[in-house]
C-alpha positions, 0 to 999 in steps of 0.5 A: 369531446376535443380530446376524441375528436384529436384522437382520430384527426392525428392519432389514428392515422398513424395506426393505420399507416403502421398496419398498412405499412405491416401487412405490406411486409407480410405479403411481400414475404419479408421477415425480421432480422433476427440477431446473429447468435454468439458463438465460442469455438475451440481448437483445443479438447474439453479436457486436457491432461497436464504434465505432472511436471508442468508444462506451459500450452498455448489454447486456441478458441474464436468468438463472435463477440468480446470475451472475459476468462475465468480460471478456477482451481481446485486448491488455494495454491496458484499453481496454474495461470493463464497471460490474459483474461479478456478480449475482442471478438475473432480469433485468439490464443491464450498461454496457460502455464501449470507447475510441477506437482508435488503436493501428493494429489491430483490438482484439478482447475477449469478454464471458462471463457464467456461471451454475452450469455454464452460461455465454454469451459475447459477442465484441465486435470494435472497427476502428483509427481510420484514419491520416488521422483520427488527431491527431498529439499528444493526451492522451485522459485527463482531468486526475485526482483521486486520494484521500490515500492514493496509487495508480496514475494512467494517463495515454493518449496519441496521438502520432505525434512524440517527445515528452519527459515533465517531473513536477515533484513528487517525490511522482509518479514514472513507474512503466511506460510500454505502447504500441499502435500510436499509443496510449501509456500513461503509468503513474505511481505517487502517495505518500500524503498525509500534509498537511491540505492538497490537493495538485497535481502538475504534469506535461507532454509536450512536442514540439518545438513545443508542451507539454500539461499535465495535473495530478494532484490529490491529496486531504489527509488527513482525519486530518492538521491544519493545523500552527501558525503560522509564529512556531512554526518559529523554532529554540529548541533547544540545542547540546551542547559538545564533542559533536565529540570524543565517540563516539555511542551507536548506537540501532538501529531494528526496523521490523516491517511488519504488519496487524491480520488477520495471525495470525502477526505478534504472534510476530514482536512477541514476537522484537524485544521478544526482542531488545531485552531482550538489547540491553538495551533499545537497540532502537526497535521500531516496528509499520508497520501498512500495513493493517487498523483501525491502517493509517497510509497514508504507510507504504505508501510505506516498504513499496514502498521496502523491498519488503515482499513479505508480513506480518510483515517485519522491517527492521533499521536500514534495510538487512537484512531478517528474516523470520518464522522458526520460533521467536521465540527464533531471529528475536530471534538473527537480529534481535540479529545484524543490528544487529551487522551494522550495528554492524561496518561503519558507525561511528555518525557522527550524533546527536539531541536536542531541546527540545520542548513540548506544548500541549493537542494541539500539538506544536513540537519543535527539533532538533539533528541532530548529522553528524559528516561532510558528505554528504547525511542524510535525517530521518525526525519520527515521533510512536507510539503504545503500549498501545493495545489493539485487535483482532488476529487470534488475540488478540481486541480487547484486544490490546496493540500498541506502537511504532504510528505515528500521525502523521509530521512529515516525509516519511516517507521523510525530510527530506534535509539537506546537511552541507558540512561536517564536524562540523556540527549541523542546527537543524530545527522541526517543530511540528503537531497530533496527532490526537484518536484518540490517547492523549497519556499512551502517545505518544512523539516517535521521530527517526532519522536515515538516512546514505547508504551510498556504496560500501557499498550492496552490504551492504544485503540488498536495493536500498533506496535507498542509505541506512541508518539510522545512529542514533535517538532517542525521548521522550515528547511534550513532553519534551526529549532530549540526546545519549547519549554 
């Protein structure tokens, strides 16, 4: 009966306000404010015809709310583009820019511009070049430029003949090839650059009469230095006696790929250093950040070639891949587990120390880089850095991240080396600057060293490129390191 009695004492009279308050409105005439319609006006026709030798036009259009574009073509040929895809409400204009084309067919694409729920569309049709205006062997792009930290370069050509395809650095390599009629693209992939200096790789296409060249410059790396003098590549190292007769202590390698912004890496950190605990502390951790504030771009290279599908992945002496599992504890067990894979099917066949000293920043390190049998090696020269306390996701900005690369010697990949013979040591020089934004007194010089698997491929736990890392070293910089046996 109290809750009736409130009802009416303080509930109702609202109601009654509301209506009265209403009805006062409706006899004055008012009405409500409807929300003005957004709108999208064109300057330009719905349809538009393009030159078959392509033609760059500006399209004009006014909205009353902000914008998204979307171009969609008839082929997988990226064969029209467009300067910008979004923006404010008001007037605007965007650049629309169609290749010549030589694909033999009528190429179709449409333009839709949205705003709210409102959209409009443009369709642009563009005719075949005819047959008779077609060249029969022509490069349409433009010789490339790309930054330090590698890509993707499209290379289009118009060829009515076969034609071979020469790229005479590693450091390119051809990755997909689409062809349209007459019109073929070239798709090749391009490693980082971790040199101080420019770099160009040459490529050709060649027929049975004639050669076009086309280049790819790459930028250096800002961050790198030019490396010492050439006096500075003289060997001055050592050679540990009877070393032919000894056994080798394997030192396994964890690479742990990551960022900076992925909150769930750091478990995965906390795993190693797990398992190097129960190695007792036989286990090389390195941090691969291939992205975020401590991203170091020739590592991407390392992620492509270990298929690096999402953060954090771990990597075991180069050939089993770990996951991120649902405790540190039981991705410790299946990292230990690892290198006792490795452990039973490879004998550790090679060794490495060295003499090395530091300079201020200059850094000269001789190898000996002991190979118990001939075949080919592959020496990867890194210098990482630890304790540095930066950002991580889900930490803050005092995280500690340990084992990061800052500076790599050799191909990242690794310096290939033939062994002709058994029980050889290869005496090998690196010597360079290390950069200003590191810290001396946390940084270590880690040298591993990768033997093809041969037959045994088929035990790697994906297609990593035939070889695994059979043994590894470390140091502080400009400390010498001998042979564990």
């Amino acid at each position: 009966m109290k809750a009736v009695l409130n009802f009416i004492r303080f509930v109702l009279p609202c109601f009654v306000v509301m209506a009265l308050s209403s009805c006062d409105s409706f006899l004055q005439g008012d009405s409500p404010v409807e929300e003005e319609n957004v709108t999208i006006d064109f300057s330009s026709e719905a349809d538009i015809k393009i030159d078959p030798n392509g033609e760059t036009m500006v399209i004009g259009f006014s909205s009353t709310d902000s914008w998204h574009l979307v171009l969609d073509t008839s082929s997988s040929d990226e064969w029209i583009s467009v300067n910008k895809n979004s923006g404010q409400k008001g007037s605007t204009s965007v650049m629309v820019t169609a290749q010549a084309n030589y694909s033999g067919q009528v190429r179709y694409a449409t333009m839709k511009v949205s705003a709210g729920e409102v959209s409009e569309t443009v369709a642009f049709t563009q005719e075949a070049i005819p047959d008779v205006d077609v060249p029969s062997f022509k490069i349409l792009s433009e010789n490339a430029v790309i930054s330090h930290r590698g890509g993707i370069v499209d290379v289009k050509i118009i060829s009515s003949v076969d034609y071979d395809l020469k790229v005479t650095d590693e450091w390119v390599r051809e990755v997909e090839t689409k062809i349209s009629g007459q019109q073929v693209t070239h798709l090749f992939e391009v490693d980082a650059n971790p040199g101080w200096q420019e770099r160009v790789a040459h490529i050709a296409f060649c027929t049975d009469q004639l050669c076009i060249p086309y280049t790819i410059t790459q930028q250096a790396d800002p961050n790198a230095v030019e490396p010492d003098d050439p006096a500075d590549k003289e060997w001055t190292g050592k050679i540990e006696e009877g070393w032919e007769t000894k056994e080798f202590v394997h030192h396994p390698v964890a690479m742990r790929f990551t960022a900076d912004w992925c909150g769930y890496c750091p478990m995965m950190a906390t795993a190693l250093d797990e398992a190097k605990e129960t190695l007792g502390g036989n286990l090389e951790v390195l941090s691969m950040h291939c992205s975020g504030s401590l991203e170091y771009s020739p590592l991407t290279k390392l992620e492509r070639q270990y298929r690096i599908g999402g953060y954090p992945t771990g990597i075991i002496d180069g050939m089993t891949a770990v996951g991120n599992y649902q405790s540190s504890s039981y991705t410790a067990s299946v990292a230990v587990e690892a290198v006792n894979y490795t452990e039973s099917n490879f004998s550790t066949m090679t060794a490495v120390g060295w003499v090395s000293e530091l300079k201020e920043r200059k850094l000269k390190t001789s190898l000996s880089v002991y190979l118990k049998e001939p075949g080919t090696y592959k020496v990867t020269v890194l210098a990482v850095e630890d304790n540095i306390r930066a950002y991580q996701n889900g930490y803050g900005n005092n995280y500690k991240h340990n084992g990061v690369p800052r500076h790599v010697f050799t191909s990242i990949s690794g310096d290939e080396y033939e062994a002709s013979s058994a029980n050889e040591v290869a005496q090998l020089v690196y010597s360079g600057k290390i950069p200003d934004k590191c810290n001396l007194d946390n940084m270590r010089l880690v040298v591993y060293v990768q033997r093809s698997m041969g037959d045994k491929s088929g035990l790697a736990s994906g297609n990593y490129g035939g070889y695994f890392i059979d043994n590894s070293a470390s140091a502080k910089l400009g400390e010498s390191r001998d042979l564990d046996f």
